[in-house]
Backbone as a printed PyTorch tensor [residue, N CA C, xyz], in Angstrom:
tensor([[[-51.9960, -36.3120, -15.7110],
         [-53.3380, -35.7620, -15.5280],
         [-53.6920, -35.7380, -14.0400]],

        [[-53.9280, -34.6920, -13.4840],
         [-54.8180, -34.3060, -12.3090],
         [-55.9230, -34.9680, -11.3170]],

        [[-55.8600, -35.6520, -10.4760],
         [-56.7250, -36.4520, -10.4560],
         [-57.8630, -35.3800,  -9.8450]],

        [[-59.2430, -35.8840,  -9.7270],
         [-60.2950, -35.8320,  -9.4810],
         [-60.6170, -35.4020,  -8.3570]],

        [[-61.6780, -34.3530,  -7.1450],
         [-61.9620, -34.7750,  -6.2010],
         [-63.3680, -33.9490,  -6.4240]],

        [[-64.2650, -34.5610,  -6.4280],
         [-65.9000, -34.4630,  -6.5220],
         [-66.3260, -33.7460,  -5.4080]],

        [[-66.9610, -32.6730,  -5.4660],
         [-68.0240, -31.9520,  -4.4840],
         [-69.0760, -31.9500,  -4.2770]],

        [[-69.9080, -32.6300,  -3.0130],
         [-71.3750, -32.9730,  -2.9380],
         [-72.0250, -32.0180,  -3.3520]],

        [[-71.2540, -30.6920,  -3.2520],
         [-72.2600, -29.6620,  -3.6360],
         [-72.6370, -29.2240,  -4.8030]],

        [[-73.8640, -28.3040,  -5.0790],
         [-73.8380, -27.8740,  -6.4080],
         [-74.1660, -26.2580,  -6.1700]],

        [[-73.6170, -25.5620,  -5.2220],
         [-73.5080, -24.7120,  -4.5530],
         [-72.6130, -23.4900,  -4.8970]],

        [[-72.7900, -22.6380,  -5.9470],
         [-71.8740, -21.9050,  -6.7770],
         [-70.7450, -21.5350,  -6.2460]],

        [[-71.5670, -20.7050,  -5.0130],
         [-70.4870, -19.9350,  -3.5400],
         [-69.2480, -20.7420,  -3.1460]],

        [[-70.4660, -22.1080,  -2.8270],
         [-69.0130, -23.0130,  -1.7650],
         [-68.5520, -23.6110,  -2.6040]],

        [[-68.6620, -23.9080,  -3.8190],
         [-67.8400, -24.6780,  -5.1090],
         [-66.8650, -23.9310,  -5.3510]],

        [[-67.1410, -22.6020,  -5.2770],
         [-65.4450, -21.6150,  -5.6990],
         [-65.1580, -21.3210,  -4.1580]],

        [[-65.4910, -21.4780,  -3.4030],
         [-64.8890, -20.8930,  -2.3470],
         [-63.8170, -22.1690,  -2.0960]],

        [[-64.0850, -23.7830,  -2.3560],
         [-63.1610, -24.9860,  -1.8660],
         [-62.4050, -24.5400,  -3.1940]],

        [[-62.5380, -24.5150,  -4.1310],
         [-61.3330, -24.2930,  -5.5450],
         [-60.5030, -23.4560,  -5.2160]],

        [[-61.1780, -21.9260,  -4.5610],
         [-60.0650, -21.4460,  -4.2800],
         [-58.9560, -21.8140,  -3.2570]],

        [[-59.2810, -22.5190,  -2.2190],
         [-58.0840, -22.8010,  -1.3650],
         [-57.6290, -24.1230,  -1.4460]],

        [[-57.9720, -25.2660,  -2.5240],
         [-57.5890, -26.3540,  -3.2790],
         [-56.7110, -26.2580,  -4.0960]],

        [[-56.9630, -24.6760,  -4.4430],
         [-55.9150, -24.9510,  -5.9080],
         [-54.3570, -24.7860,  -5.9870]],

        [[-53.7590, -24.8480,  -5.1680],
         [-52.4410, -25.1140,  -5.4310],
         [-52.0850, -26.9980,  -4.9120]],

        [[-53.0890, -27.5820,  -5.2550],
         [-53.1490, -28.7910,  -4.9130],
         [-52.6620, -29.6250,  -6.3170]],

        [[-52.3960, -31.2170,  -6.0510],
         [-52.7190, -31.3320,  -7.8970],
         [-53.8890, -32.5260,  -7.9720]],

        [[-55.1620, -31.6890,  -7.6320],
         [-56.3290, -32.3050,  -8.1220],
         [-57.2860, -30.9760,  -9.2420]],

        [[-57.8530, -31.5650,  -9.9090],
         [-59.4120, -30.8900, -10.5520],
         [-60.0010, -31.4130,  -9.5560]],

        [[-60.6160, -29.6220,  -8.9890],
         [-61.6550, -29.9080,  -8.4350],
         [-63.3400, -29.6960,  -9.3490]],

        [[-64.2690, -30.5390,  -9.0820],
         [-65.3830, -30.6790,  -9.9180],
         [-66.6490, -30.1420,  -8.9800]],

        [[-67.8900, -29.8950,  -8.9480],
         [-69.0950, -30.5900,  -8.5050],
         [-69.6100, -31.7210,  -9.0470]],

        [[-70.6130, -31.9320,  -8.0690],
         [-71.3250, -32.8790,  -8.6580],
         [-72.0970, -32.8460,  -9.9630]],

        [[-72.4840, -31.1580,  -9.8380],
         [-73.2500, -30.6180, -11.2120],
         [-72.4100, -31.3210, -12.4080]],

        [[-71.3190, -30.9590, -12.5860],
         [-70.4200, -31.3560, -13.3950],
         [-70.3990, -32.6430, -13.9940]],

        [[-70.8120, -33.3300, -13.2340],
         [-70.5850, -35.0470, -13.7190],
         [-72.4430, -35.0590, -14.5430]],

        [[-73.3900, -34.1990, -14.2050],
         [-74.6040, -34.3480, -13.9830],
         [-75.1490, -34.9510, -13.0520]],

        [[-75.1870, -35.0850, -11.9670],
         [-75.4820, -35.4580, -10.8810],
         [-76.1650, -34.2660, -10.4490]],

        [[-77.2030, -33.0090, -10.6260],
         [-77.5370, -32.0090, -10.5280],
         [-78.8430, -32.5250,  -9.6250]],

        [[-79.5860, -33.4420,  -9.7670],
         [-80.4850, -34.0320,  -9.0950],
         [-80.4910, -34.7040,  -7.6640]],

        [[-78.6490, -35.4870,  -7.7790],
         [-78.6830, -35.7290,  -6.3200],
         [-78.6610, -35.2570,  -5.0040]],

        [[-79.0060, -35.9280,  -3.7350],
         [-79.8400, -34.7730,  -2.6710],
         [-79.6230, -36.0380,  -1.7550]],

        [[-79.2750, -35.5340,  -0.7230],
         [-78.9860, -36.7360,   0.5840],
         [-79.9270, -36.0540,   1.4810]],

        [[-80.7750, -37.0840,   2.3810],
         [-81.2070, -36.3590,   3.7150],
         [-80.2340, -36.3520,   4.6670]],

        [[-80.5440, -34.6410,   4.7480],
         [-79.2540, -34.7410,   5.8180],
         [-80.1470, -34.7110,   7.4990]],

        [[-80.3770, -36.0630,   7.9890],
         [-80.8950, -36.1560,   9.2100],
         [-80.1270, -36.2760,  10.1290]],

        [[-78.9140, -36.2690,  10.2700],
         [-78.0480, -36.9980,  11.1440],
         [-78.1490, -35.4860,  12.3380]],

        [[-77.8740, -36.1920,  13.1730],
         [-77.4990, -34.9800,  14.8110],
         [-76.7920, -34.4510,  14.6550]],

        [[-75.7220, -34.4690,  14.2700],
         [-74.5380, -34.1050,  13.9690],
         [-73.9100, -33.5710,  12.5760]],

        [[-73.1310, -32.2750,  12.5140],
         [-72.6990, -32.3930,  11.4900],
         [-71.3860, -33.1610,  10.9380]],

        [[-70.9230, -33.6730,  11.2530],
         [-70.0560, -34.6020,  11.0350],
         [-71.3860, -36.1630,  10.8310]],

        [[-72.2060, -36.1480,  11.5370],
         [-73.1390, -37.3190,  10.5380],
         [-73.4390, -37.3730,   9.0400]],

        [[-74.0930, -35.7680,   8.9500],
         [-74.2740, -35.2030,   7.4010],
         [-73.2120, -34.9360,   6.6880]],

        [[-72.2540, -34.9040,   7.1420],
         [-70.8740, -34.5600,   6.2070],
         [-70.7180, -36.0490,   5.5970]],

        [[-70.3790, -37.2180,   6.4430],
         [-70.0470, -38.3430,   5.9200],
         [-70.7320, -38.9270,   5.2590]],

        [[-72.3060, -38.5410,   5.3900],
         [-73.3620, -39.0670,   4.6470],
         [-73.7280, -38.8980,   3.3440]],

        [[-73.7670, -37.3560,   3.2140],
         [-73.2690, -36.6700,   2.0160],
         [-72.1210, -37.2550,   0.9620]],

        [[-71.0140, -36.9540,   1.6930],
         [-69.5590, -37.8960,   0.5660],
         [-69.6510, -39.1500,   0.5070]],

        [[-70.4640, -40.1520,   1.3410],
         [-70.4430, -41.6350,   1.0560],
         [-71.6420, -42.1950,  -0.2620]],

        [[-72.4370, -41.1900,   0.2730],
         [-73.2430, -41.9520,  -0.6690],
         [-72.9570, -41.1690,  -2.1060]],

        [[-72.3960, -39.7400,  -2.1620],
         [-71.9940, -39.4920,  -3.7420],
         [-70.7230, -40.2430,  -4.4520]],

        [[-69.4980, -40.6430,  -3.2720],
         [-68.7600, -42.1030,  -3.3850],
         [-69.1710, -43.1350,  -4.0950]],

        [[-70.4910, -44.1400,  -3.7430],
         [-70.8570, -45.3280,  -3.8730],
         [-71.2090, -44.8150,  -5.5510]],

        [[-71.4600, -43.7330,  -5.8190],
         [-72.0240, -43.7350,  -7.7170],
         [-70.9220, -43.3230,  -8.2910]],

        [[-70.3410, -42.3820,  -7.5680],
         [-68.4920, -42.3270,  -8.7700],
         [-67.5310, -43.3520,  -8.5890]],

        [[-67.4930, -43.3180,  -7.5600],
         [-66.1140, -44.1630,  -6.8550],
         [-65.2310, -43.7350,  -6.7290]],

        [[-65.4410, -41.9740,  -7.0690],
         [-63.9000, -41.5340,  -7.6590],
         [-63.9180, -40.5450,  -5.8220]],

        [[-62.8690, -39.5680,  -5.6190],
         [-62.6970, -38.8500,  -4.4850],
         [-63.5090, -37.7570,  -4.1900]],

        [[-64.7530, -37.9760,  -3.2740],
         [-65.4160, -37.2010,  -2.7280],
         [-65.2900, -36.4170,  -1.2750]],

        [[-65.7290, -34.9190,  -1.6010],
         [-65.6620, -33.9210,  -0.5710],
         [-67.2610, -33.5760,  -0.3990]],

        [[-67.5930, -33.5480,   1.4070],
         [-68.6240, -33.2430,   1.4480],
         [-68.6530, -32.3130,   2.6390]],

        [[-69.8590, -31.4940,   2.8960],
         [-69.5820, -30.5060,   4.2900],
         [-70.3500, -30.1200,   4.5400]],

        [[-70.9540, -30.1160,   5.6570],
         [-71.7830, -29.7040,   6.5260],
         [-71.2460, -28.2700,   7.3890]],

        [[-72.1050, -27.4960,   7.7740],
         [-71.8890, -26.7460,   8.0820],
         [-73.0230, -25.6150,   9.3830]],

        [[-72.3990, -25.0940,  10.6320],
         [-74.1020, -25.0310,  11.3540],
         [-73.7160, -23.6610,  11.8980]],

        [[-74.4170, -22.6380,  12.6370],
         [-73.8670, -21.7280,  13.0930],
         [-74.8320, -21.5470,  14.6790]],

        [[-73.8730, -21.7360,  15.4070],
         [-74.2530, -22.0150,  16.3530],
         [-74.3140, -20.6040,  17.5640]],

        [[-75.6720, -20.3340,  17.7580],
         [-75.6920, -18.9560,  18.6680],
         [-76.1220, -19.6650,  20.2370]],

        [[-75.2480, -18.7160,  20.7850],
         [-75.0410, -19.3760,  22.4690],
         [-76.7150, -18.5860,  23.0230]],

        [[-77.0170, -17.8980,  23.0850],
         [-78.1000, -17.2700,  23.5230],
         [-79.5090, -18.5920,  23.3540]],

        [[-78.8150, -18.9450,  22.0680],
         [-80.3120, -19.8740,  21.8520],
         [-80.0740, -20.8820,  21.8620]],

        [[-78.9670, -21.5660,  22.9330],
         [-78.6960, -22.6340,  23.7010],
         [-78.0090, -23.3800,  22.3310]],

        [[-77.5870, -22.8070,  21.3940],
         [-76.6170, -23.6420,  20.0370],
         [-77.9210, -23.3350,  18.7730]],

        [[-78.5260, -23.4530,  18.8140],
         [-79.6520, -23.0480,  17.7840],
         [-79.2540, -21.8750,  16.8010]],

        [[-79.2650, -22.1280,  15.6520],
         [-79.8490, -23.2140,  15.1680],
         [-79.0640, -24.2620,  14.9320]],

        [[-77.6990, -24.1190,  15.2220],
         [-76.8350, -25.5750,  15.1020],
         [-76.9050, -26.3040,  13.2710]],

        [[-77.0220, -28.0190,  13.7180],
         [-77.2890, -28.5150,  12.7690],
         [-78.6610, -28.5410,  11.8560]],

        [[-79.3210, -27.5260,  12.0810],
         [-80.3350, -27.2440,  11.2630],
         [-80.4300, -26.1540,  10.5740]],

        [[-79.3500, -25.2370,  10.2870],
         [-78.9890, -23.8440,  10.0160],
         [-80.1230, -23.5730,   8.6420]],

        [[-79.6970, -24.9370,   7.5740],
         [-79.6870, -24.8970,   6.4590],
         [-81.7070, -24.2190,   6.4360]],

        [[-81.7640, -25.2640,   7.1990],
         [-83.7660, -25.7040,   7.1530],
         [-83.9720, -24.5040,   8.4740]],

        [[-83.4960, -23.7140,   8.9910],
         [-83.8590, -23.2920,  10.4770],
         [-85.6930, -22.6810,  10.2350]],

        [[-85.7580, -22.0340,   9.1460],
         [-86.8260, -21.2130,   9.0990],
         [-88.0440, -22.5480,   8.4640]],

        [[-87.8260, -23.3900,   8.7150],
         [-88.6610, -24.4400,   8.1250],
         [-88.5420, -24.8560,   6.5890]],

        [[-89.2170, -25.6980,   5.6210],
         [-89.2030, -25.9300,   4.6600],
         [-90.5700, -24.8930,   3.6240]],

        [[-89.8400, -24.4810,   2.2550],
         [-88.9330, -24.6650,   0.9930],
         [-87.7640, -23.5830,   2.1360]],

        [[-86.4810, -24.0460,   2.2530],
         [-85.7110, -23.4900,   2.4630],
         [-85.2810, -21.9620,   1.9490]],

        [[-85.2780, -20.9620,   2.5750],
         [-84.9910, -19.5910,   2.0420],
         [-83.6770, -19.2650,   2.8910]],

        [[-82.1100, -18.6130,   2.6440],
         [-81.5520, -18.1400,   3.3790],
         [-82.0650, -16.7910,   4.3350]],

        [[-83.1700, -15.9350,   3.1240],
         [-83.7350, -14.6710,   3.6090],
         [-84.2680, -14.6760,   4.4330]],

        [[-85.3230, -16.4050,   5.1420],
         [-86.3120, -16.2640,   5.8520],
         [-85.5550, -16.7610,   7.2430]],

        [[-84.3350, -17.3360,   7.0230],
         [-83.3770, -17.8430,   7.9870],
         [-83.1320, -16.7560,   8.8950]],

        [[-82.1580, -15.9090,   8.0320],
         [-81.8720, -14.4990,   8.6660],
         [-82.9640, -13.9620,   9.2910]],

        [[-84.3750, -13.9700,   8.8320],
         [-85.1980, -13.3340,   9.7310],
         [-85.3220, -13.5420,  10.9830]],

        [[-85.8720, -14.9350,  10.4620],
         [-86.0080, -15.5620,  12.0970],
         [-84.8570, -15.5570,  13.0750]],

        [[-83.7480, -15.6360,  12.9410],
         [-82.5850, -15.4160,  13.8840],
         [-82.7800, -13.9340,  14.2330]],

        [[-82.6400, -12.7140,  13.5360],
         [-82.8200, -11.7190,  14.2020],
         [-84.1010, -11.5480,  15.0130]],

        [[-85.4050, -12.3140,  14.7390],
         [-86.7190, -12.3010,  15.1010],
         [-86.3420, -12.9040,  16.8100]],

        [[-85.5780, -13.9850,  16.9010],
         [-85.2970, -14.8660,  18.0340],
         [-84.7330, -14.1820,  19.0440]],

        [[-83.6400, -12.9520,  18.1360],
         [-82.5720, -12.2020,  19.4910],
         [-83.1890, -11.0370,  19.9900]],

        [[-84.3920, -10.7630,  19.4870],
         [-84.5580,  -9.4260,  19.7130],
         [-84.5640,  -9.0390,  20.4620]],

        [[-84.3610,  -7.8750,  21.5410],
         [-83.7270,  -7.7460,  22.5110],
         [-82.9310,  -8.0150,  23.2880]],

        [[-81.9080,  -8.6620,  22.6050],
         [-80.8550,  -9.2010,  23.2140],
         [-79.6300,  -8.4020,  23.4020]],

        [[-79.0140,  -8.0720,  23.9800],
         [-77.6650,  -7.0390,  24.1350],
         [-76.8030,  -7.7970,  23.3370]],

        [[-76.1190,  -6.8440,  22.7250],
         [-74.8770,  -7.2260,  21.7720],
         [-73.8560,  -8.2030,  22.7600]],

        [[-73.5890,  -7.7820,  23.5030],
         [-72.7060,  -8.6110,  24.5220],
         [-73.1010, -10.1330,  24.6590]],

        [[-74.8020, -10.3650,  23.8990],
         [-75.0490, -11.7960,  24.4790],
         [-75.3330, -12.2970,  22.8530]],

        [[-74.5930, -11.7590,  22.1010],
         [-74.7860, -12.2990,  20.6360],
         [-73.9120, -13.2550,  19.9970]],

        [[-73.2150, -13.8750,  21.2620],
         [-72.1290, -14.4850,  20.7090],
         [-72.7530, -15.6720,  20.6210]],

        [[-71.6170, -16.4400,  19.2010],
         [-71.7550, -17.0580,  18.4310],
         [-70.5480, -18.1050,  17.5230]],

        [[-70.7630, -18.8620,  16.7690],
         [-69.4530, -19.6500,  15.9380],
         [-69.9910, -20.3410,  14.7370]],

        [[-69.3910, -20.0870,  13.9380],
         [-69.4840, -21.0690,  12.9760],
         [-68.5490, -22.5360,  12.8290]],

        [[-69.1010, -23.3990,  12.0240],
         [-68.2900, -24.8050,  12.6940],
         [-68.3810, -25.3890,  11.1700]],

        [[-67.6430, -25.9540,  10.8270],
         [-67.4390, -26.8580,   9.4240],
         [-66.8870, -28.0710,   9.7320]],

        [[-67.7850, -29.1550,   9.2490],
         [-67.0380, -30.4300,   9.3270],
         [-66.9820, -30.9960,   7.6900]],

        [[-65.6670, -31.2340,   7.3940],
         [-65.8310, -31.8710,   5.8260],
         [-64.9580, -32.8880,   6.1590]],

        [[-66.1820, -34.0170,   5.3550],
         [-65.5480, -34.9000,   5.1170],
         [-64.7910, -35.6730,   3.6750]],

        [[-64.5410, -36.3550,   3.6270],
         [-63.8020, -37.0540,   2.3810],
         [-63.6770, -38.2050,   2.4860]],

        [[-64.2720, -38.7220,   1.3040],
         [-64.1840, -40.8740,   1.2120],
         [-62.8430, -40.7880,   0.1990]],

        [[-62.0800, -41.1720,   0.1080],
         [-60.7040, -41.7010,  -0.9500],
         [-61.0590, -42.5470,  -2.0090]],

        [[-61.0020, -43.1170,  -2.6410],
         [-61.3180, -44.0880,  -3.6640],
         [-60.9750, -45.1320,  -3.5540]],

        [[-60.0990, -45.4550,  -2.0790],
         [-60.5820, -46.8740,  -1.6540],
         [-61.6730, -46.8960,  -0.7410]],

        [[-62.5790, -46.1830,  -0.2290],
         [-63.4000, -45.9350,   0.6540],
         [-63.0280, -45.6280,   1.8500]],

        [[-61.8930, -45.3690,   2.1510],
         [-61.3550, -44.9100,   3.4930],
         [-61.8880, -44.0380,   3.5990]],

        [[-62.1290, -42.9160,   4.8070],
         [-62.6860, -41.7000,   5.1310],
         [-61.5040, -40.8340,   6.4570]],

        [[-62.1410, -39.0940,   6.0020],
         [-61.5830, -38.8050,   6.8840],
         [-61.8640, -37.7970,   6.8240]],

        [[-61.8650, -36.5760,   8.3450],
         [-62.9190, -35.3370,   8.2210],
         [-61.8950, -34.8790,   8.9920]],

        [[-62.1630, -33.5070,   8.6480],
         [-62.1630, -32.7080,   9.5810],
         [-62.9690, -31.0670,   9.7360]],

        [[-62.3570, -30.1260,  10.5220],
         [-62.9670, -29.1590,  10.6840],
         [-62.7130, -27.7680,  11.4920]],

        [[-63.4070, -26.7880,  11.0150],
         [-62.7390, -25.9400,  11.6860],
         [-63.8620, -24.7890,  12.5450]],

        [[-63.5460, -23.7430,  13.2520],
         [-64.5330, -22.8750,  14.1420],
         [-64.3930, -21.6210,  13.5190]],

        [[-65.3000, -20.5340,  13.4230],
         [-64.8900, -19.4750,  13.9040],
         [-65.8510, -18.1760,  14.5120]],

        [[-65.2880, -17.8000,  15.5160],
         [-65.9630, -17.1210,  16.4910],
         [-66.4490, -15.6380,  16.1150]],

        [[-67.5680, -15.2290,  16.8070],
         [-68.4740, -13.7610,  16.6740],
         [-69.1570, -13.5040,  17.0970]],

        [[-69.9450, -12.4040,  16.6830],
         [-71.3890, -12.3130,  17.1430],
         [-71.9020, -11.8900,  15.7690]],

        [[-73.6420, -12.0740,  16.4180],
         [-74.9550, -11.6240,  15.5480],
         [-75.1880, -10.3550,  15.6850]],

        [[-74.9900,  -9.6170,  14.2260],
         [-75.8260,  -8.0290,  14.4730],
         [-77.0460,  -7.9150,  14.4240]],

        [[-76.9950,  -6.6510,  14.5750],
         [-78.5760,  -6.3300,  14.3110],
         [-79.4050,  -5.9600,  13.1200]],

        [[-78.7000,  -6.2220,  12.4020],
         [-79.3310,  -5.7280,  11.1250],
         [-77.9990,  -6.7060,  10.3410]],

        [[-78.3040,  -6.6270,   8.5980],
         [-78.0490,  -7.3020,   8.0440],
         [-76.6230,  -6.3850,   7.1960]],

        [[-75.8240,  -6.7130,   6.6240],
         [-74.6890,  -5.6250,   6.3710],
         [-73.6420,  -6.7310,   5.3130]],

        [[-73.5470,  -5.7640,   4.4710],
         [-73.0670,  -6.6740,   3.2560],
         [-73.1940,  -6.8140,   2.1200]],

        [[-72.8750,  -7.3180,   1.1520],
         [-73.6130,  -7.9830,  -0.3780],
         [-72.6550,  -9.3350,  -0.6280]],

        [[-71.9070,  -9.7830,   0.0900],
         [-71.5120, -10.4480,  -0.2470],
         [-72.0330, -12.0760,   0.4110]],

        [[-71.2270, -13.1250,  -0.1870],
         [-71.1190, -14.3600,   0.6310],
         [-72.7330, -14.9320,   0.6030]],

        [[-73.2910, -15.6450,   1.3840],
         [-74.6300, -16.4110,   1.2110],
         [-74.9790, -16.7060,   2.9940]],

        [[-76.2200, -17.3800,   2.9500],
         [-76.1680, -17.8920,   3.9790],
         [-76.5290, -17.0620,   5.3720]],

        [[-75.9000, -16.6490,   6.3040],
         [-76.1110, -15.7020,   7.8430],
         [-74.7980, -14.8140,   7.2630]],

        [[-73.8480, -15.1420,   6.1540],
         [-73.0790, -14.0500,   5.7360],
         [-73.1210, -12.9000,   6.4980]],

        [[-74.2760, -11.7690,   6.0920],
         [-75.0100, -10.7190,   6.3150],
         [-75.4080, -10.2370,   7.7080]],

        [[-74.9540, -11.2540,   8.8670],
         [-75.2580, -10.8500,   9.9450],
         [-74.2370, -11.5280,  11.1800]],

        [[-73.5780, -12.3160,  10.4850],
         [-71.9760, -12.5590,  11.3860],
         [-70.5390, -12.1540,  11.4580]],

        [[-70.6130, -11.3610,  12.3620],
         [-69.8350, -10.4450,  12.4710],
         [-68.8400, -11.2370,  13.2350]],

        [[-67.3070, -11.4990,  12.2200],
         [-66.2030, -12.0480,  12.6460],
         [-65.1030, -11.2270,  13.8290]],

        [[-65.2710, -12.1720,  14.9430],
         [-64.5140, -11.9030,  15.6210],
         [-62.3500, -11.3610,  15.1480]],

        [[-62.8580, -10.0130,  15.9770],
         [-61.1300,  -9.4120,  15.8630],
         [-61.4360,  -8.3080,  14.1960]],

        [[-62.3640,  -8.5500,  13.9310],
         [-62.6520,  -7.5460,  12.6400],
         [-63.9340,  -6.4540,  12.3370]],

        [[-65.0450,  -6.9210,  13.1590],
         [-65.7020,  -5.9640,  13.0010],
         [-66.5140,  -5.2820,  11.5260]],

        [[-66.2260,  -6.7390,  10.9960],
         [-67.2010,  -6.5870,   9.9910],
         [-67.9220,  -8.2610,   9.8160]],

        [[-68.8970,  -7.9740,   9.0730],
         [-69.4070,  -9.2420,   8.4310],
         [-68.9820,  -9.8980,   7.5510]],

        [[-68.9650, -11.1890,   7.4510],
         [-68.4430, -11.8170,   6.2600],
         [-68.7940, -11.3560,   4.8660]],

        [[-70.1550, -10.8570,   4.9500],
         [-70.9880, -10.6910,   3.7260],
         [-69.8210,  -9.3320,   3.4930]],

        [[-69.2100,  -8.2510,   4.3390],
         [-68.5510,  -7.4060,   3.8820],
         [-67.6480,  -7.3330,   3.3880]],

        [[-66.9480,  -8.3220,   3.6430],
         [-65.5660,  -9.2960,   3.2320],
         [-65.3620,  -9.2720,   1.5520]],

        [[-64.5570,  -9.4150,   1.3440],
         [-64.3030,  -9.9190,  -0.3030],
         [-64.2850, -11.7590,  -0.0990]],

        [[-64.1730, -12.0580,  -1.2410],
         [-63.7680, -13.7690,  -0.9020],
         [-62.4880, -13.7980,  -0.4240]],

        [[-61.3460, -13.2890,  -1.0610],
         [-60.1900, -13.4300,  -0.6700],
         [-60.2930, -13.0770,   0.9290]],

        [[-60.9330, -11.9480,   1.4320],
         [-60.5690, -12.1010,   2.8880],
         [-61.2310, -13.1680,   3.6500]],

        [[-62.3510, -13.2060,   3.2080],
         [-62.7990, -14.1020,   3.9270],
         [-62.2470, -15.8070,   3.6150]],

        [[-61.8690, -15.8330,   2.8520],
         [-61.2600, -17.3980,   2.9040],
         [-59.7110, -17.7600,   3.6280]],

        [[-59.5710, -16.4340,   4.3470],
         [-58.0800, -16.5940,   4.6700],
         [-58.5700, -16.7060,   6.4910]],

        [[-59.9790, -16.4620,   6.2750],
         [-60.4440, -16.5560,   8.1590],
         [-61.5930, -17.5330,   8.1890]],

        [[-62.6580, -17.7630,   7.4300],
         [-63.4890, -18.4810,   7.1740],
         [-63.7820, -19.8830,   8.1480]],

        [[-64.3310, -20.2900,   8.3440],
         [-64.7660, -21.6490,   9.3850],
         [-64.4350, -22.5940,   8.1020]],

        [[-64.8410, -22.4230,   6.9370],
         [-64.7590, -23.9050,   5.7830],
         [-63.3600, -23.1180,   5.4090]],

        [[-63.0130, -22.0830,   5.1740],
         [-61.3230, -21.9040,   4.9770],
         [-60.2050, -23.1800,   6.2230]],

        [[-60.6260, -23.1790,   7.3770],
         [-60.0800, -23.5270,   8.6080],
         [-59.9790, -24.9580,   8.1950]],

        [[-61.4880, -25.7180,   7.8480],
         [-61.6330, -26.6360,   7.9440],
         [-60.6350, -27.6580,   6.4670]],

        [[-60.9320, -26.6310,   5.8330],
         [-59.7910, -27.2350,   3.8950],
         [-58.3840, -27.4220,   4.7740]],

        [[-57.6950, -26.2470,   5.3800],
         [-56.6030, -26.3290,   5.4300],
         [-56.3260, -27.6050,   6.3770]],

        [[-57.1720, -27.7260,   7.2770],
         [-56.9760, -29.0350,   8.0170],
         [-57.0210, -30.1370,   7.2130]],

        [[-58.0110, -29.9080,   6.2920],
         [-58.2720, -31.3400,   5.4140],
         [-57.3240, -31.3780,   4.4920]],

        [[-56.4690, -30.3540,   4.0490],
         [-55.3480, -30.3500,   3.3760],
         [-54.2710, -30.9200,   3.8550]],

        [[-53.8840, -30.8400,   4.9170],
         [-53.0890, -31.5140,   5.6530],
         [-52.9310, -32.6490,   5.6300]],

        [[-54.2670, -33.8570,   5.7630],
         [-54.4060, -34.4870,   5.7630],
         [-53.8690, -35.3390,   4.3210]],

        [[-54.6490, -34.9470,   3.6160],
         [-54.6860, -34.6790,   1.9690],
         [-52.9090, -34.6600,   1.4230]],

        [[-52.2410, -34.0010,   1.8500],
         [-51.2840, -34.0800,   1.5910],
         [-50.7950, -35.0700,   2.1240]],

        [[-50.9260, -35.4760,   2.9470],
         [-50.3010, -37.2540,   3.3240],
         [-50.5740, -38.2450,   2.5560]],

        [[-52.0050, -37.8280,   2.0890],
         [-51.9790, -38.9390,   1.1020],
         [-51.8100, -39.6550,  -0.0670]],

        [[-51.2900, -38.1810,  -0.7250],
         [-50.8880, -37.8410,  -1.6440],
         [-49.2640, -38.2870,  -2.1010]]])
């Protein structure tokens, strides 16, 4: 039998997006939904995303015990000195909307020349083991912000980050392409790596 590795998230998108590049692994991958844990919710205050990543998988750790994956994730635009960074999720303030996110980022650049729209996405995931060991990692990937929104796919700034060397948006992407370039694609395969050692 397969062992286990639990996802802080309950996040439809990023729940199949880690299955898909997990699965030639030999774990079941789960959410948290799954166990019923549909209620749990970490503050993610930390500065850092690598604070909220570990914070996230430790404390959904301490109630399973079993192997947790957690990830933070920020998108960082150079124009607005890294902003919104580690606040991507909340940028437009609280009840969180991705729609009102996107606004305000295009609201922020406006007038900004395409040339100064550059940008990255950054993933840090971490993982507690089931002896409580830990270990993260993560990955980048580079672009710019359009001007308008372009897409149906993906979640999130999807719709307005335009991956470097392609010239389209993620949101335009299928999953399959985009998980083969992806910032949390980058960051699995690193953590796979890992993963496979320990295995």
């Amino acid at each position: 039998m397969n062992r286990r590795i639990i996802l802080s998230s309950g996040n439809k998108h990023k729940v199949s997006e880690i299955k898909g590049i997990l699965k030639d692994m030999p774990f079941e991958v789960i959410s948290k939904d799954d166990l019923g844990y549909n209620d749990f919710d970490v503050e993610e205050n930390g500065t850092t995303l690598e604070e909220n990543a570990l914070k996230k998988a430790t404390e959904l750790h301490n109630l399973t015990k079993g192997i947790v994956i957690a990830d933070d994730t920020g998108l960082f635009v150079d124009e607005l000195n890294g902003d919104p960074g580690v606040y991507s999720a909340r940028y437009a303030g609280e009840p969180t909307s991705d729609k009102n996110n996107r606004e305000l980022l295009l609201k922020n650049l406006e007038n900004v020349a395409f040339e100064k729209r550059t940008a990255y996405f950054k993933t840090v995931i971490a993982i507690v083991l089931e002896d409580g060991s830990k270990m993260t990692a993560e990955g980048k990937v580079d672009g710019t912000i359009g001007f308008k929104e372009k897409g149906k796919n993906g979640f999130g700034y999807d719709s307005l980050f335009i991956a470097e060397d392609t010239g389209r948006t993620f949101a335009e992407m299928t999953d399959y392409e985009k998980n083969k370039i992806s910032h949390r694609a980058r960051a699995l395969q690193n953590l796979k790596k890992s993963l496979e050692e320990y295995i």
